[in-house]
VEXLO-765959 format. One record per residue (C-alpha): residue number from 1; z, y, x. Coordinates in steps of 0.1 Angstrom, whole numbers, always signed. Example, Ala and Ser with C-alpha at 12.3 -4.5 7.8 and 13.67 -1.06 7.14 Angstrom:
BEGIN
[rec 1 [+78 -45 +123]]
[rec 2 [+71 -11 +137]]
This chain:
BEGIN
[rec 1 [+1412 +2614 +763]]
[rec 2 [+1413 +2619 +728]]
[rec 3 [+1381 +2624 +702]]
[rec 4 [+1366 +2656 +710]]
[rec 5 [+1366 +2687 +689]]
[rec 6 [+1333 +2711 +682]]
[rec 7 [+1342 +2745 +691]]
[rec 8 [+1331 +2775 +673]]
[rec 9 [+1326 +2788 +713]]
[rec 10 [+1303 +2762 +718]]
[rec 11 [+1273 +2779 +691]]
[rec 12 [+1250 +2794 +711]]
[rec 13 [+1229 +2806 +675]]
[rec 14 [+1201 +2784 +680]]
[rec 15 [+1204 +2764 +649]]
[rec 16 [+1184 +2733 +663]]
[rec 17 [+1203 +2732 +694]]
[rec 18 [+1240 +2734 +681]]
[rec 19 [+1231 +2708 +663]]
[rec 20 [+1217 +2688 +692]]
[rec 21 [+1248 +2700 +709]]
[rec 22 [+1270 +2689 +679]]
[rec 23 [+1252 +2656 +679]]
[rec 24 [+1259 +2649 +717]]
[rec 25 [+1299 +2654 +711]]
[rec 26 [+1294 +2631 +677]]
[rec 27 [+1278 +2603 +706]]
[rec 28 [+1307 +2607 +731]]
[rec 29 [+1334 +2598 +704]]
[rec 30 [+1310 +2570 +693]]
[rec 31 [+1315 +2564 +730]]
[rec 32 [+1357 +2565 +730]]
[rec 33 [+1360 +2543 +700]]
[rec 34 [+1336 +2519 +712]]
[rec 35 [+1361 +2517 +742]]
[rec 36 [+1391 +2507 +720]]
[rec 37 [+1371 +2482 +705]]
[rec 38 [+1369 +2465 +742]]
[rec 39 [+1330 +2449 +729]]
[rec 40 [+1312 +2459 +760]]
[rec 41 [+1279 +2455 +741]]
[rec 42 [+1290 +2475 +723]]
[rec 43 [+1299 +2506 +746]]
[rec 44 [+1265 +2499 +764]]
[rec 45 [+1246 +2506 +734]]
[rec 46 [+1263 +2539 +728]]
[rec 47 [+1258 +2547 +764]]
[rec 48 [+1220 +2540 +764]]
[rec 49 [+1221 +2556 +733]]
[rec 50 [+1239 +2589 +746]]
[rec 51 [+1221 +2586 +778]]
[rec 52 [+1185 +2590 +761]]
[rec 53 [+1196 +2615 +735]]
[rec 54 [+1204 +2640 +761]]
[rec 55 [+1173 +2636 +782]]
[rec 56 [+1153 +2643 +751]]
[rec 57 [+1173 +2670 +739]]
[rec 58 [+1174 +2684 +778]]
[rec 59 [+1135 +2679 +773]]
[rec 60 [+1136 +2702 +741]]
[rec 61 [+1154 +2726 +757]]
[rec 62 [+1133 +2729 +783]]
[rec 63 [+1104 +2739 +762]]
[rec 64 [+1120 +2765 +742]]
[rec 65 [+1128 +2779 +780]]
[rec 66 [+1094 +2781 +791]]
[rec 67 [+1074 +2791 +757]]
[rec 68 [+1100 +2821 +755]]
[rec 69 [+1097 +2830 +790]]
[rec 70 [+1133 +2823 +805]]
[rec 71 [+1131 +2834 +840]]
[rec 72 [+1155 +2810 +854]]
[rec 73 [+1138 +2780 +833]]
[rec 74 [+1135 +2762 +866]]
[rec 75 [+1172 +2767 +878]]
[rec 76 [+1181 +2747 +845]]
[rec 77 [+1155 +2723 +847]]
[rec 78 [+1171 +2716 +883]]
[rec 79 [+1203 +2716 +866]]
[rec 80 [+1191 +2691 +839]]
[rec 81 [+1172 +2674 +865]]
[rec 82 [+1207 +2663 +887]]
[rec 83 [+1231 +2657 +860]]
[rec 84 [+1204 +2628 +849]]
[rec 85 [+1207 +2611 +887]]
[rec 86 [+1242 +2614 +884]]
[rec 87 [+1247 +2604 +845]]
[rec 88 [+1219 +2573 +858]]
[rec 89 [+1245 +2563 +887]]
[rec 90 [+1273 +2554 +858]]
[rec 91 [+1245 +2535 +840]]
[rec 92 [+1240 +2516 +871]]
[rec 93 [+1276 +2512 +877]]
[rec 94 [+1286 +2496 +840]]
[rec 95 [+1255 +2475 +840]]
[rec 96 [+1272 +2460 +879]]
[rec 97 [+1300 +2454 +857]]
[rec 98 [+1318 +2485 +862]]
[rec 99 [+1344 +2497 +832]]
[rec 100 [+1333 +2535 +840]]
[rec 101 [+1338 +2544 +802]]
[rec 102 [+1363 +2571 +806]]
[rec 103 [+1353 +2587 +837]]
[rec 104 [+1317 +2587 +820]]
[rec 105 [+1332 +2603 +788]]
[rec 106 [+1353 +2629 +810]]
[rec 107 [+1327 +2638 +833]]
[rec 108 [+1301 +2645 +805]]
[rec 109 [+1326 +2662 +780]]
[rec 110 [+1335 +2689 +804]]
[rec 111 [+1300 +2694 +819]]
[rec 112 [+1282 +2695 +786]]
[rec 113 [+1308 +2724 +774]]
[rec 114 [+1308 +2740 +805]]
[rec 115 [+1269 +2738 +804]]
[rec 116 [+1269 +2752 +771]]
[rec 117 [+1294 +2779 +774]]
[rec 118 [+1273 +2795 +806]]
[rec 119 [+1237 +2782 +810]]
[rec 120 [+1229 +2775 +776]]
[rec 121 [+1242 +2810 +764]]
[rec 122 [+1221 +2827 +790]]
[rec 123 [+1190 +2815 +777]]
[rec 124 [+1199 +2821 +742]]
[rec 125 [+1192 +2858 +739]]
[rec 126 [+1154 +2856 +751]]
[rec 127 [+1149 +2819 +731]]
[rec 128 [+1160 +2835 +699]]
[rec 129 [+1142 +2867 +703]]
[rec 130 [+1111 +2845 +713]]
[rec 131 [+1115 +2822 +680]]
[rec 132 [+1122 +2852 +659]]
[rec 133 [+1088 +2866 +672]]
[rec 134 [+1070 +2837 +665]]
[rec 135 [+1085 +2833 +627]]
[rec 136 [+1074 +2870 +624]]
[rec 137 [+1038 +2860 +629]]
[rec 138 [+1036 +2830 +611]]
[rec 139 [+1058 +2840 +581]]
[rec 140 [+1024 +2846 +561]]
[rec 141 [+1011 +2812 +571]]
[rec 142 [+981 +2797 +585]]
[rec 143 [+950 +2821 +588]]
[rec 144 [+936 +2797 +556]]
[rec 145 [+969 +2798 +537]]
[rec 146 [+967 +2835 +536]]
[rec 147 [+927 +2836 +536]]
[rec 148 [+927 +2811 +502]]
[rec 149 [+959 +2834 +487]]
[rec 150 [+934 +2866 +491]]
[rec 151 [+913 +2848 +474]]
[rec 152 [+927 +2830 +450]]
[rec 153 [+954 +2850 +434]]
C-alpha cells in the first residue's frame, strides 16, 4: 500500500477535527515508512503512538457530540468504543511478535475514511451549528472583559 493521500472529501468543516483527521493519515505513513525501515522498535513506537492519538482524538470527538447535542452520540461512541478492542487485538498481536504492519495500516486507512466520509459528516451539521452558537455568545468576552471595557473606554 502506498503513502496515503488527504482528500478534499475527507473535510468535514470542523477545522480542529480535519486536522486531527489530517494528523492521523500523517501517523499511518509514519507507520508505512517505518515498515521499510524493517526497525521493529521502530514501527512499535509509531503504532503506540497512532494507537493513543486516536483514542484521544475519538475522546475529543466525543465531547463536541454531546455538548452540541448529537442524537446518535452513543451510536458513535459504540462505534469508537469497538474499533479500539479491535485496533488493541493488533497491539497484542505485534507485541507476540506478529509483523501485522500492513494489515494494521489497511484496516485503519479504510475505516478511518470510511468513518469520516459517513459518521463524522453526520455529526458535523449540529457540531458546527453548536460551536457557531457558542462563539456567538462569547465573541464579546468574559462578563469582566466586557464589564472593565464599559468602563474603561
Amino acid at each position: 500500500m502506498a503513502l496515503l493521500v488527504w482528500q478534499d472529501d475527507l473535510n468535514i468543516g470542523i477545522d480542529v477535527i480535519d486536522h486531527q483527521h489530517m494528523r492521523i493519515v500523517e501517523m499511518l505513513n509514519h507507520l508505512h515508512v517505518a515498515q521499510k525501515s524493517l526497525e521493529r522498535l521502530a514501527v512499535a513506537e509509531v503504532i503506540d503512538e497512532l494507537v493513543d492519538y486516536t483514542m484521544s482524538h475519538f475522546a475529543f470527538e466525543e465531547e463536541l457530540m454531546e455538548e452540541a447535542g448529537y442524537p446518535f452520540c452513543s451510536a458513535h461512541k459504540r462505534v469508537h468504543e469497538i474499533f479500539g478492542k479491535r485496533v488493541s487485538e493488533y497491539r497484542l498481536r505485534f507485541q507476540a511478535g506478529e509483523d501485522i504492519t500492513e494489515e494494521l495500516r489497511t484496516m485503519l486507512s479504510r475505516w478511518l475514511f470510511n468513518h469520516i466520509r459517513g459518521d463524522d459528516k453526520a455529526y458535523a451539521p449540529q457540531v458546527k451549528q453548536h460551536l457557531n452558537q457558542f462563539a456567538r455568545e462569547h465573541q464579546q468576552g468574559s462578563w469582566l472583559g466586557r464589564t472593565l471595557k464599559r468602563f474603561f473606554r
